[in-house]
C-alpha positions in Angstrom: 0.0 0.0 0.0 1.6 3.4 -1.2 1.4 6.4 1.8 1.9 9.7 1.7 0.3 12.2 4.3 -0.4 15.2 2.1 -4.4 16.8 0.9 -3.1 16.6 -2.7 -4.0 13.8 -4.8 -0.6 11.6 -5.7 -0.5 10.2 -8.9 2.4 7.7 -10.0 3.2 6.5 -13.6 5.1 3.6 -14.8 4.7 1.7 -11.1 6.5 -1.2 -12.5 9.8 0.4 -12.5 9.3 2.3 -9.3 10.7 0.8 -5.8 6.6 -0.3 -5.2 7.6 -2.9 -7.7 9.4 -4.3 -4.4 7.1 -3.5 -1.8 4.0 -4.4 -2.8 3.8 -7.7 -4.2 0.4 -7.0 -6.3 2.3 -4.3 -9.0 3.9 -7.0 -10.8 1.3 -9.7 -9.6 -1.6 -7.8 -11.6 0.9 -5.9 -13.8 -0.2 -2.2 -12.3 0.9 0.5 -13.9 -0.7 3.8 -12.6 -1.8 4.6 -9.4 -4.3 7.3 -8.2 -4.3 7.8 -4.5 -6.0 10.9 -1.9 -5.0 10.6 1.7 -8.3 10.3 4.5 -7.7 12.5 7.3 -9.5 11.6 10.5 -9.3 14.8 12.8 -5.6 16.5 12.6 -4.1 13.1 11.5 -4.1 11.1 8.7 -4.9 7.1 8.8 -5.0 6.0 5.7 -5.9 6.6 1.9 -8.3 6.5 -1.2 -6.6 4.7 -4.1 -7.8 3.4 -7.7 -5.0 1.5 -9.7 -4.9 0.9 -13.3 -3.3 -1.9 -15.3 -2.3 0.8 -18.3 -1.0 4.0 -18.2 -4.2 6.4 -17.1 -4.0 10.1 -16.8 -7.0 11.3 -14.1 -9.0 14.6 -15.3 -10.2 17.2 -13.3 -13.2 15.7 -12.2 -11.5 12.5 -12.0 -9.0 14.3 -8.9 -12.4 16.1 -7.8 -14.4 12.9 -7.4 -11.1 11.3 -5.6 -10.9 14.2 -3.2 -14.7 14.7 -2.5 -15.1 11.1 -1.6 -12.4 11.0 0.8 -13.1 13.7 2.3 -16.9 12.0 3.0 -14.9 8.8 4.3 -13.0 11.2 6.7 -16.9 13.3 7.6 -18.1 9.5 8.1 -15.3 8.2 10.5 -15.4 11.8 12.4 -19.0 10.8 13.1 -18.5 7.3 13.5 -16.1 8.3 16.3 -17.9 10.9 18.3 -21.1 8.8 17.9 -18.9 6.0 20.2 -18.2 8.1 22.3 -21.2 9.7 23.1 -22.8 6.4 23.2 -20.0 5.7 25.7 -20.5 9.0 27.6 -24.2 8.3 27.9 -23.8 4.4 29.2 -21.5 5.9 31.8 -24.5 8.8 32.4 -27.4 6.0 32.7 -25.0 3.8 34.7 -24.3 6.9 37.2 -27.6 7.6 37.5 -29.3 4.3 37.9 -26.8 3.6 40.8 -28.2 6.5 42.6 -30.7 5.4 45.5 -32.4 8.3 45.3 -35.4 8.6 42.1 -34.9 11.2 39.0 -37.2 12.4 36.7 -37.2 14.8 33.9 -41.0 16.3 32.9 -42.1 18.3 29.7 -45.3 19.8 28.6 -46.8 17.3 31.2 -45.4 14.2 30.5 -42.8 12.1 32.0 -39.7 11.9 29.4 -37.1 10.3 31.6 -36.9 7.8 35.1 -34.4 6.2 36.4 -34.4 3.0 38.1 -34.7 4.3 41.6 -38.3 5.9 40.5 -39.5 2.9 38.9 -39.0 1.1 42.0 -41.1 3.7 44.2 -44.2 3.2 42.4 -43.6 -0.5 41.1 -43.2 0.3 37.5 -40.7 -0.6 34.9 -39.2 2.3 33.4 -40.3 1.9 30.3 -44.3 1.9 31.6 -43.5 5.7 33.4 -42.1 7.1 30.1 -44.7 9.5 28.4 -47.5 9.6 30.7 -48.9 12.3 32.8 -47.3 13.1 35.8 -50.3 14.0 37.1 -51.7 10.8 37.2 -49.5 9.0 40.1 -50.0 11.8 42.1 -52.5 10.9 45.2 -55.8 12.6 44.2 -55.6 15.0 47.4 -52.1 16.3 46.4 -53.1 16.9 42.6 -54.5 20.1 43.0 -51.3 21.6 45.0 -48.6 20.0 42.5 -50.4 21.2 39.3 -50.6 24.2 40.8 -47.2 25.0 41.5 -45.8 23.0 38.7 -48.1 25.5 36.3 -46.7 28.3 38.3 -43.1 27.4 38.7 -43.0 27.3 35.0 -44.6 30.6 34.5 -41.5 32.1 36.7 -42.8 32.2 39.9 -41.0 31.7 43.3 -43.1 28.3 44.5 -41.5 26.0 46.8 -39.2 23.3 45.4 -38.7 21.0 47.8 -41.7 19.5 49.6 -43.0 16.3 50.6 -46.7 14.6 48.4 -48.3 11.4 48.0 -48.0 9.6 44.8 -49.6 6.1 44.1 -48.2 3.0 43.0 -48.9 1.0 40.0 -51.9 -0.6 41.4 -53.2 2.7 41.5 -54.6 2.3 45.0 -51.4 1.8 47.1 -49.8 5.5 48.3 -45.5 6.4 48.9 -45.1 9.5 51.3 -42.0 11.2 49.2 -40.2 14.1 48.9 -39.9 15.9 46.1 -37.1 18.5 45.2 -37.5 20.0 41.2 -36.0 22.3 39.4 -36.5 24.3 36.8 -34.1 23.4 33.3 -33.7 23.6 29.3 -34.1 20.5 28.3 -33.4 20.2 24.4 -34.3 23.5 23.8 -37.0 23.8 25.4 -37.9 24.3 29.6 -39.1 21.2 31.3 -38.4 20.1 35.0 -36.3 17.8 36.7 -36.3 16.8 40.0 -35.0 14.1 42.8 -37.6 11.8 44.7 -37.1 10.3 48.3 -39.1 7.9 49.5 -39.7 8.7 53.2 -43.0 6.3 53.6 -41.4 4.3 56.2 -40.0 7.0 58.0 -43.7 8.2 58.6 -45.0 5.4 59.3 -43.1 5.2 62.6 -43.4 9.1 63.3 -47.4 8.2 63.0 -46.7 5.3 65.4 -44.3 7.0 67.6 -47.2 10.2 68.1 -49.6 7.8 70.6 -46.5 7.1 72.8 -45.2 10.5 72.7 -48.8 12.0 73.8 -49.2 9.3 76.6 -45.8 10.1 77.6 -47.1 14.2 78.1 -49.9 13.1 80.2 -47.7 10.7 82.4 -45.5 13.7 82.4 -48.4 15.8 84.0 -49.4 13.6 85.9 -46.4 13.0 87.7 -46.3 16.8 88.0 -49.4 17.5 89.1 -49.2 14.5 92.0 -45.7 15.9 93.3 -47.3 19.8 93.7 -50.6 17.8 95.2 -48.1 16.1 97.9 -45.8 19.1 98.4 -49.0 20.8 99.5 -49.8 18.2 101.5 
């Protein structure tokens, strides 16, 4: 194979009686004689070449040497956006892998609908991820909490100050079931155009026990006064 690193096209005569004779064992195999070559650049660098080869002696016209130099530079384009296309795809399996590690849920919502959840969320409300993608986020919210969430998600968007971090129910996948969680959003540009994202905790067990824990603490106050009021009553006495 004949190398050069240059943009012009090379053109060699007469290969026979040149030293690729010697290298290349196809010149005298196939009895080449002319050989029409553009070097492919892939970024600042180039890594390899374009060639034709002729068996008689061929002089290349000008739209012959245009042809040759258009279509390597497409096969440069091509491998430019073979390339970042890896490594995006790379980048983004690194993203989803992050992300899906995270304990914690993560949405992303536009014009109403749910465009993005990662494992975590899915989890929450016993859905597969791919069920949660494009419906209304409205709908697994608990029906007593849907009037204060649309309200200051309509609001949020239209630039108000609303709080952003906040705790609501949200049902499950049966529809019936409810998750305490709490929600912290944000406001973002999301291709172009504004959408929300936010981060979901699910604190259900944590209020379960507080609501267990409130009997106790209240009979605890009234042994408290009790104990109190029965020390004064016998310091009196």
């Amino acid at each position: 194979m004949i190398t050069r690193s240059k943009d012009e096209v090379l053109i060699i005569h007469d290969l026979h009686e040149t030293e690729y004779a010697h290298t290349d064992p196809n010149v005298k195999a196939y009895g080449l004689k002319t050989y029409i070559g553009k070097a492919v650049k892939f970024g600042n660098e180039y890594v390899g070449s374009l060639c034709t080869v002729y068996k008689e002696d061929f002089v290349p016209g000008e739209s012959d040497l245009w042809l040759m130099k258009i279509i390597a530079s497409a096969i440069g384009t091509e491998e430019n956006r073979r390339v970042a296309k890896d490594e995006l795809k790379l980048s983004e399996e690194k993203y989803h892998s992050l992300i899906d590690s995270i304990q914690d849920g993560i949405f992303i919502i536009q014009d109403g609908k749910i465009l993005y959840v990662n494992e975590a969320l899915a989890r929450i409300g016993g859905y597969k991820v791919s069920e949660m993608i494009g419906i209304n986020f409205i709908d697994i919210i608990a029906p007593e909490d849907r009037e204060m969430i649309e309200d200051r998600h309509v609001r949020r968007l239209s630039g108000e100050t609303v709080p952003k971090d906040y705790e609501v129910r949200v049902l499950t996948r049966d529809g019936k079931t409810r998750r305490v969680v709490n929600l912290n959003v944000e406001i973002i540009n999301y291709q172009g155009r504004m959408a929300t994202i936010g981060t979901v905790k699910d604190i259900t067990d944590r209020r379960m026990v507080e609501e267990q824990w409130k009997p106790i603490q209240r009979s605890g106050k009234c042994w408290a006064t009790a104990a109190k009021s029965f020390k004064l009553w016998c310091s009196q006495s």
